[in-house]
C-alpha positions in Angstrom: 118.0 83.5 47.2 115.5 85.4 49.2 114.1 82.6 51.0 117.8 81.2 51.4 118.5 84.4 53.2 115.4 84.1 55.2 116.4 80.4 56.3 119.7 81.3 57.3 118.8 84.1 59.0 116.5 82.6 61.6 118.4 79.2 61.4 121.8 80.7 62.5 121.8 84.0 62.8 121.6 87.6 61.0 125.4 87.5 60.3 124.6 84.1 58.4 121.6 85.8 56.1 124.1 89.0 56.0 126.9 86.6 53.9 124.3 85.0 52.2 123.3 88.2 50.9 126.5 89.5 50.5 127.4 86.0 48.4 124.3 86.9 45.7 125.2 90.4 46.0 128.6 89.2 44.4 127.6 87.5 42.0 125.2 90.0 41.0 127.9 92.5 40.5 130.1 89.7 38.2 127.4 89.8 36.1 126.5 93.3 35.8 130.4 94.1 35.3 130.1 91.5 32.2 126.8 92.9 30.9 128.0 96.2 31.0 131.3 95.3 29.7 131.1 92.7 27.5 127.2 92.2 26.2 127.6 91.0 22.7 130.0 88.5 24.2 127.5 87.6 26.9 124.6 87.3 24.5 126.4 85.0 22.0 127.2 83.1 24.8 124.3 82.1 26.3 122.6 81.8 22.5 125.4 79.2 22.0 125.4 77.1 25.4 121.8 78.1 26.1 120.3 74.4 26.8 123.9 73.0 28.6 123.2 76.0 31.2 119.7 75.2 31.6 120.1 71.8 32.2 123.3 72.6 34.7 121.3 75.3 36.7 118.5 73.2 36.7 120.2 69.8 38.3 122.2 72.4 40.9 119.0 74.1 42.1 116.9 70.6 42.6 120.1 69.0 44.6 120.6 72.4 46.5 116.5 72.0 47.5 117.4 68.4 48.8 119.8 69.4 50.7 117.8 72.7 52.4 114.8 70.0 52.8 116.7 68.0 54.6 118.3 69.8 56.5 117.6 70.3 60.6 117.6 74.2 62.0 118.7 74.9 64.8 119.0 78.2 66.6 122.9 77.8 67.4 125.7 77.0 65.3 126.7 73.0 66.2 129.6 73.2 68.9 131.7 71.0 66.7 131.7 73.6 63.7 133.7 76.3 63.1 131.4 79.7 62.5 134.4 81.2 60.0 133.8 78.2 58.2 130.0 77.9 57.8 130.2 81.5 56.9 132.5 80.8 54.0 130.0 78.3 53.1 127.3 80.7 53.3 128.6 83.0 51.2 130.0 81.0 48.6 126.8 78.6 48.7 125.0 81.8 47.9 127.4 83.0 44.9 127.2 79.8 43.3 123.6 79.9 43.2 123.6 83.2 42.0 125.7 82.9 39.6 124.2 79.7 38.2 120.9 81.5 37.3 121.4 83.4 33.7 118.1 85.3 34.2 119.9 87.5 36.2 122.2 88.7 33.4 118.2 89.5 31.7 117.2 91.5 34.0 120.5 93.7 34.4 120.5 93.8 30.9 117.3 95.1 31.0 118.5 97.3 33.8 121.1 98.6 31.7 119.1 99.5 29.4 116.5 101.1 31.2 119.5 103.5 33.2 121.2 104.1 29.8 124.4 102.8 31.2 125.5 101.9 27.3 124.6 104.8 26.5 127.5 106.1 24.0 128.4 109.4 26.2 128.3 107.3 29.3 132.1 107.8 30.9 134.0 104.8 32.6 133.6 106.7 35.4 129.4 107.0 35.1 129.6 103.1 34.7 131.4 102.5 37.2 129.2 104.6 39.6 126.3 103.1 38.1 127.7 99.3 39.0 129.0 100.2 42.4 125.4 102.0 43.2 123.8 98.3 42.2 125.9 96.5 44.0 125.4 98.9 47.6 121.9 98.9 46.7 121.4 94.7 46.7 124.1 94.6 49.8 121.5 97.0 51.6 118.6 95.0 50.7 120.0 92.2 52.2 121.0 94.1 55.4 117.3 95.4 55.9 115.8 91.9 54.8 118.3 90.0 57.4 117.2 92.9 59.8 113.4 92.0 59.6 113.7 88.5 60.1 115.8 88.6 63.2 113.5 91.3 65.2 110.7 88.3 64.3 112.8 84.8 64.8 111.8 84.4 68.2 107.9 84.1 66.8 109.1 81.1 65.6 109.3 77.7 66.8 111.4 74.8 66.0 108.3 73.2 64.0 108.2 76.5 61.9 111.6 76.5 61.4 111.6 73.0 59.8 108.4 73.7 58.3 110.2 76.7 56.8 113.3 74.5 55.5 111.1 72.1 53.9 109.2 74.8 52.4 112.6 76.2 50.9 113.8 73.3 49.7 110.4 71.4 48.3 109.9 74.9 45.8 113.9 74.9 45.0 113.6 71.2 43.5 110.5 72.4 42.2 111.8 74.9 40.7 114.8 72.5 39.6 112.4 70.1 37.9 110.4 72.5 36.2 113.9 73.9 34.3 115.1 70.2 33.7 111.5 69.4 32.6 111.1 72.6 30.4 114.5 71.9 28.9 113.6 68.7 27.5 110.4 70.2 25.5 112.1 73.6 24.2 112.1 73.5 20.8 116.0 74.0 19.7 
């Protein structure tokens, strides 16, 4: 989602990378609501469906990776499209692909655990101050990141730009592959 971010961000702009970030953002706070919430739900779950989500997450990151690949930057928005639109897109792109990647859930659990947010004299209210403190936390990484990249963007040209999209999008159906590939030789 990083390099998504990054792509946006110099393709069409820092409010682009911003509602990218804010889209993983989102989904990152779904799940740590529901592994805060409802872990032994969560955990059965993914135990039960765990080769169905692989294979799912798998196929959507390789077609998203086409689809970066072969895509064109450009430093402007097309006249023809609507920015309120393409931000939309952005952000819900961006949830999507958050939310499709159960290792996320891991490492919050992991989180969790590490912050004793389950821990049994933890209020509602703690928990609740703990999730909202993740959530500012990832929005403000996203801010800074976004930040970054537009003070350099104009060190890049249009061949780095399409060198960085092809980049993107080559290690995303990499990526892709590797789960769908890995899948089929689990044991289970």
């Amino acid at each position: 989602i990083g390099m998504l971010c990054i792509q946006r961000t110099l393709t069409r702009g820092r409010k682009h990378g911003i509602i990218t970030g804010l889209g993983a953002s989102t989904s990152d706070l779904i799940y740590l609501i529901i592994a805060v919430f409802f872990i032994g739900f969560v955990v059965d779950f993914l135990t039960q469906y765990q080769q169905i989500i692989q294979i799912t997450v798998s196929a959507i990151v390789v077609v998203f990776g086409w689809f970066i690949f072969r895509s064109n930057p450009s430093t402007q928005p097309l006249p023809h499209q609507r920015v309120n639109q393409s931000l939309l897109n952005d952000y819900f792109s961006a949830f999507v692909l958050t939310l499709s990647n159960p290792l996320i859930l891991f490492i919050l659990i992991a989180l969790i655990a590490r912050f004793e947010f389950l821990d049994e004299h933890t209020s509602l209210v703690n928990n609740l101050i703990g999730i909202g403190s993740v959530f500012a936390g990832a929005f403000i990484w996203w801010n800074i990141l976004t930040f970054l990249v537009s003070r350099f963007k104009n060190r890049l040209s249009y061949a780095g730009l399409k060198l960085l999209n092809r980049t993107v999008g080559i290690l995303l159906a990499l990526i892709g592959l590797a789960g769908l590939i890995f899948n089929q030789y689990s044991p289970g």
